[in-house]
C-alpha positions in Angstrom: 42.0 44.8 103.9 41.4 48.3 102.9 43.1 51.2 104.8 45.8 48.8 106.3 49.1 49.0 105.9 52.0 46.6 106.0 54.3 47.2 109.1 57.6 45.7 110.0 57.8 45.3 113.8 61.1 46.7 114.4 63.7 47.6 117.9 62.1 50.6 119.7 65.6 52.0 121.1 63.6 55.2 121.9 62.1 53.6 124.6 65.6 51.9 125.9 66.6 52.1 129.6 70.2 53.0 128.6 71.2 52.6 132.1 70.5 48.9 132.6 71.4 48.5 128.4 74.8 49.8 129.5 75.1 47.9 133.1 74.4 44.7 131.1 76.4 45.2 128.1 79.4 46.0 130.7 78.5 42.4 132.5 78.7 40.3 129.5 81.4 42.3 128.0 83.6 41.3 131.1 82.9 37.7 130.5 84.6 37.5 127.4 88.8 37.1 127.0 90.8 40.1 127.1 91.8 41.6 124.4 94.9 40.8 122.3 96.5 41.5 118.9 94.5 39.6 116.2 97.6 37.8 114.0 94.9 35.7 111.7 91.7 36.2 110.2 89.5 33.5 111.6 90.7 35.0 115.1 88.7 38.2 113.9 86.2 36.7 112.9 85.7 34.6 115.8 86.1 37.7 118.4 83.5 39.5 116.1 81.4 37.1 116.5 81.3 36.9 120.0 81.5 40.8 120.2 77.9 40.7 117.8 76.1 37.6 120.4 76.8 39.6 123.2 75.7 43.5 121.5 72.7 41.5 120.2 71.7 39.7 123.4 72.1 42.8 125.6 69.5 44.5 122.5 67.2 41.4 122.7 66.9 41.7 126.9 66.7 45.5 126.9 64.9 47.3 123.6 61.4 47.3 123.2 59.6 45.9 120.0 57.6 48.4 118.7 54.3 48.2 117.6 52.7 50.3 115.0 49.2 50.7 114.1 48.7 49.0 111.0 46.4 52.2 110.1 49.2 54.9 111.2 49.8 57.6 109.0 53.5 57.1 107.4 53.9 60.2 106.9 53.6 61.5 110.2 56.6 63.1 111.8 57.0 64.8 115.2 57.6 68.3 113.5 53.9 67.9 113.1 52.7 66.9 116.3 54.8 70.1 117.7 53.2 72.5 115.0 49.6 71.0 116.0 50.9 71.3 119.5 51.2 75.0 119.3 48.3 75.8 116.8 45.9 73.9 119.1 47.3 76.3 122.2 46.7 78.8 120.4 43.1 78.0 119.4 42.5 77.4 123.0 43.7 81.4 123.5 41.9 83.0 121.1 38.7 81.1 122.3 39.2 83.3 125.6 39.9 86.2 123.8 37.3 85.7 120.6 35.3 89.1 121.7 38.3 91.2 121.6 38.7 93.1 118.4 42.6 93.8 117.3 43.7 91.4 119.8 47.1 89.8 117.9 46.1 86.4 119.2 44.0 86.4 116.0 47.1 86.6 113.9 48.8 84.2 115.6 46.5 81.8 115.5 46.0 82.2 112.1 49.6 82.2 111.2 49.6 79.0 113.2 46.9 76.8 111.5 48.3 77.7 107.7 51.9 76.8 108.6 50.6 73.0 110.0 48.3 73.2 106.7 51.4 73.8 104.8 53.4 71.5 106.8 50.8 68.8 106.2 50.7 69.4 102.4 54.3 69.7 102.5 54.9 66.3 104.3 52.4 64.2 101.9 53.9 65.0 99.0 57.5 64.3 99.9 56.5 61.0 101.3 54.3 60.7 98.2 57.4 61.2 96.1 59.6 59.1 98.1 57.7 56.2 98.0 57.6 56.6 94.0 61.3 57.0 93.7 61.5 53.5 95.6 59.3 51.4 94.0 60.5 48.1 92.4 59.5 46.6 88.9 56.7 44.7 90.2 55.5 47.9 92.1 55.4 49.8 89.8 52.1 48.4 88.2 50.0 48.6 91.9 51.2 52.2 91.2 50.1 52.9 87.8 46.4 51.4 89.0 46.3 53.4 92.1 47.1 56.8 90.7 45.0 55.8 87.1 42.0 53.9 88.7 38.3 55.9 89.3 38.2 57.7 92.6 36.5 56.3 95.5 35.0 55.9 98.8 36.2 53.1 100.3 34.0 52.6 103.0 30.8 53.3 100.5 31.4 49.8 99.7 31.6 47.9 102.3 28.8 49.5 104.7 25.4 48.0 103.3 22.2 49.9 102.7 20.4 50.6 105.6 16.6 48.8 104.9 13.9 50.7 106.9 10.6 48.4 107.7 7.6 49.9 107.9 6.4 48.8 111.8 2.6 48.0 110.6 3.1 46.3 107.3 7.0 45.1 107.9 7.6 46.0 104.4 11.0 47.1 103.5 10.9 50.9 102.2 
């Protein structure tokens, strides 16, 4: 479908309770034997792999899943959201003061909107270059059309003509 994106749904450890991550890691952790001197190799790798099922179980009960907006923006970034944060304060400022002549609220504001403009532009195009510098073989080609295919509006497509009928005659106009 136009305008989606594909989106892995990944661990949201932002959003962790690292208290209760911790107090069960510590519970399960205490479970386990105590620790010894590892003489072979298949003891390693039996202790790691008890050490991994309990890490990964304590994950699985406590971190979130995100879930992303198949129409997010990719190349959002919080940096952004700060700088729209303080241009949009701003705005809000000058709107009260918008009468007063020399007032340096002006200049801020101004200063403001062009550095999230250039922030913006900035962004895009090292996303834009990031995503070239990791495409594949087979990518490559959905590349070559997108940038070398006719511009367009997407949604001109797909939203019919409106028809108008003429109330007395009900012909369509």
């Amino acid at each position: 479908m136009p305008g989606q994106t594909d989106f892995e749904v990944k661990f949201n450890y932002k959003l962790t309770d690292w208290e209760e991550f911790h107090e069960t890691l510590e519970a399960r952790l205490a479970v386990l034997p105590e620790p010894e001197e590892l003489t072979m190799i298949a003891q390693f790798h039996a202790t790691l792999k008890q050490l991994d099922l309990v890490i990964k179980a304590a994950i699985a009960k406590h971190v979130p899943m995100s879930k992303p907006s198949p129409y997010s923006k990719h190349w959002w970034m919080k940096e952004l959201a700060t700088l729209k944060k303080v241009k949009e304060k701003l705005a809000r400022r000058l709107y009260e003061r918008r009468v007063v002549d020399g007032d340096p609220i002006h200049e801020a504001f101004q200063q403001a909107r062009n550095n999230y403009s250039e922030a913006i532009q900035t962004t895009k195009v090292e996303h834009w270059t990031e995503w070239l510098e990791s495409l594949d073989r087979e990518e490559v080609w959905s590349a070559n059309q997108l940038v070398t295919g006719p511009t367009s509006d997407c949604g001109r497509g797909q939203v019919p003509m409106l028809q108008v009928k003429d109330p007395i005659t009900k012909v369509v106009t």
